[in-house]
N, C-alpha and C positions, 0 to 999 in steps of 0.2 A: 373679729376681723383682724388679719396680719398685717405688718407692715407691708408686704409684698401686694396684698389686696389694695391698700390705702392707696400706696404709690400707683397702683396701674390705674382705677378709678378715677387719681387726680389729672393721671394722664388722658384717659378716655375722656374727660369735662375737659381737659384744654383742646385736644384735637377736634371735639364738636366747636370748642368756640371760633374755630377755624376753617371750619365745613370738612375737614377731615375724616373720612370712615374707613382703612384700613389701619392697623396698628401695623408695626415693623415685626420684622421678623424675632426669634425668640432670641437669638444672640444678642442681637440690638438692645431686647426690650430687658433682659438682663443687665446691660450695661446701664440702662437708663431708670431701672428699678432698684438693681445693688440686688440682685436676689442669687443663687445659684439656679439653674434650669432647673431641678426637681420644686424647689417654693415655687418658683415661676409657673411652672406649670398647674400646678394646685390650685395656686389663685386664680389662674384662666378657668380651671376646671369650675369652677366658685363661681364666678363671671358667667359663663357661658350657662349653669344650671340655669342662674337668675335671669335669663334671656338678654342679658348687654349683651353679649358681643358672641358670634358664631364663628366655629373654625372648620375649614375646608381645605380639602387636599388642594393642593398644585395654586392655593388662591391667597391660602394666608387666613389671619384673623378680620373680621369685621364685626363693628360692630353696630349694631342693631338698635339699641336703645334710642327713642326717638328723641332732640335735645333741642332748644331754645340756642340758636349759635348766636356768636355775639353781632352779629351785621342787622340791628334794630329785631331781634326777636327771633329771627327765621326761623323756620324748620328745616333742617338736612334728611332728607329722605335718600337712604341708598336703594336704586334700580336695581341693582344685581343681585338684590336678595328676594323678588319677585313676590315682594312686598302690596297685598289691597290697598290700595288708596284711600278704602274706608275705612280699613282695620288700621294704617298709622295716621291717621287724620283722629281717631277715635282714641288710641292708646296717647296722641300727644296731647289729648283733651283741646284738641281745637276746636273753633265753631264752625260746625260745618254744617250741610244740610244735601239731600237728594233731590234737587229740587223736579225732576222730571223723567220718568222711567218710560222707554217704550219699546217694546219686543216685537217683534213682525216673521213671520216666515216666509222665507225666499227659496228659490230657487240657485242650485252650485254655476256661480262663471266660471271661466279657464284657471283665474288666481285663487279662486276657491278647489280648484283640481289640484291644484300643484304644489298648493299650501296643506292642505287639507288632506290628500288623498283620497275627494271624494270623487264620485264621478259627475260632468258637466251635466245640470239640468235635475241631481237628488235634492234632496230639502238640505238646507243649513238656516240657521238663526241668525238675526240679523238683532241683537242687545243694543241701546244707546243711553246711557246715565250723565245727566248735566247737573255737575256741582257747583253748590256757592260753599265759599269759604268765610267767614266772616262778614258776612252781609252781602258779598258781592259773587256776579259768576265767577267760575275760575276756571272751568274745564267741561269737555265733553268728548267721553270715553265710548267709542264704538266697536264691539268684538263681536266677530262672525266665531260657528263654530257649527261642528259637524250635528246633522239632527239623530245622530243616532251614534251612541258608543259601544262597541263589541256587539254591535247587532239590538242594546236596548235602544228605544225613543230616550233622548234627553229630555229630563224634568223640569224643563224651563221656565216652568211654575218656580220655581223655588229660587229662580235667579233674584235675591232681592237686596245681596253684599257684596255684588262686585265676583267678578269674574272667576279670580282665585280662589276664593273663597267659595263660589258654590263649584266648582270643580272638583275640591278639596272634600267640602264634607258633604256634597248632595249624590256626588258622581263617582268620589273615591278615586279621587285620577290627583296624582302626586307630583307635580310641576316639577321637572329638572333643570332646565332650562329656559332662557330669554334672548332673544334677538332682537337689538332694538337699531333703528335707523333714525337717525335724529334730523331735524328739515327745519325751516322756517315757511309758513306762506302768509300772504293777506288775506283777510277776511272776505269769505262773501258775505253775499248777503246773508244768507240761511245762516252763516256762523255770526255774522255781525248781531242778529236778534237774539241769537240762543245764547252765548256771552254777552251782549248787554255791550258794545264796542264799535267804532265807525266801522263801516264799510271801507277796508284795503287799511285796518288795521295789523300789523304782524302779530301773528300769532308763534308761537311753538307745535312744532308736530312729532310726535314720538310714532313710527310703524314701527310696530312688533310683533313676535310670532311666539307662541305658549309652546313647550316641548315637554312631555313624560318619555313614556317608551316608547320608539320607535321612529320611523324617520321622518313621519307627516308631524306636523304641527296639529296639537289639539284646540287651538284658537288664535285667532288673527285681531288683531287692534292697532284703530286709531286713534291715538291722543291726542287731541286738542287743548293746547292751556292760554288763558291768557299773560303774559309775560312780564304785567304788572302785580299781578296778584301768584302766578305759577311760575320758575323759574330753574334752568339747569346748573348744577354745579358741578365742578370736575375736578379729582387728582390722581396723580400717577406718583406710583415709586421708581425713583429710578432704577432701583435693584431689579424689578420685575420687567420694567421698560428693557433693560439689558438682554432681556430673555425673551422678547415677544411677549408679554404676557399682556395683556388690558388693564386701564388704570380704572380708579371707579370711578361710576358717576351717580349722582343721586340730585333728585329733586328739592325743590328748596320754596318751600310757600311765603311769601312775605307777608307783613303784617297789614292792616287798615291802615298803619299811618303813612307807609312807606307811596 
């Protein structure tokens, strides 16, 4: 391992302890490494094999690894890397658990038309997965999605890791993109039981829409967290703020003591 390795590592562990997930730009990260851009770049190349940190056009570096930040433990989950919630719940070795799966077939409404590209009244799936985190509920994640891809039935059997994920290797459909709409509401009732939480407790709510090829959305979600145990974080560079570009945001689980 090089000095140019050592130094961005040390950097990558301070910016998690900060809730930070993009790295600066490579000028920057030169000046703040001492490398010349050829090292510099090596050791990202180095980084990014071992799965820390992913680099994308027009977006910059982020990085991936999942990390213990210093705000009593948390976990920093970055959104924009359209990341399972059981795959970095599992990679950061947290205690997590499924506690409740249920799949149903419905029928397409007009937001399932428009999102979806299906037509009003075809079959879609209606998925619902309720998490505990360390003993406790945390969330309850509900995605609709088309019942049929390029003319197959979806395997909806096999839905049993989270959305991405069986997309990814049941269905072979390659996420591009995420749009996400971030909310607050009270609990109902129906959420107050399933999280474990009063009734007109707040919650968090994340709507979002899954994108590979094409212009429909290959699935729709709602997230539900609760705000005690689940929580949002946000930062922006202002270099990219200059440009219109989006800052990141990533999820952030807290611990039992918190």
């Amino acid at each position: 391992m090089d000095e140019a390795e050592v130094k961005l590592r040390a950097l990558i562990a301070e910016y998690q302890r900060t809730g930070v997930t993009r790295l600066p730009p490579e000028q920057r990260l030169c000046e703040l490494v001492g490398a010349s851009r050829s090292t510099l770049r090596d050791a990202l190349s180095r980084l990014e094999a071992a799965g820390e940190i992913v680099r994308r056009r027009r977006v910059g570096t982020l990085i991936t690894a999942p990390a213990r930040a210093a705000h009593a433990g948390s976990l920093a989950y970055p959104v924009d890397l359209i990341l399972s919630l059981s795959d970095f719940l599992a990679e950061a070795g947290a205690d997590y658990a499924v506690r409740a799966v249920n799949i149903a077939r419905e029928t397409a409404d007009d937001d399932d038309a428009a999102l979806l590209g299906v037509a009003r009244g075809e079959a879609v799936y209606r998925a619902v997965r309720l998490y505990e985190v360390e003993g406790r509920a945390a969330a309850r994640l509900e995605h609709r999605l088309p019942g049929a891809f390029d003319g197959q039935p979806v395997r909806i059997n096999a839905l049993t890791d989270g959305i991405t994920t069986f997309l990814r290797e049941t269905e072979n459909i390659r996420l591009t993109r995420s749009d996400h709409t971030i909310t607050a509401e009270a609990a109902t009732e129906t959420l107050a039981g399933e999280l474990d939480v009063a009734v007109g407790a707040p919650l968090l709510v994340i709507d979002c829409q899954l994108y590979a090829a094409g212009p429909y959305a290959v699935a729709t979600g709602r997230l539900v967290f609760r705000p005690d145990v689940l929580c949002l974080t946000a930062s922006a560079d202002p270099a990219l703020s200059a440009h219109r570009q989006s800052g990141t945001f990533g999820l952030t689980a807290l611990t039992a003591g918190r």
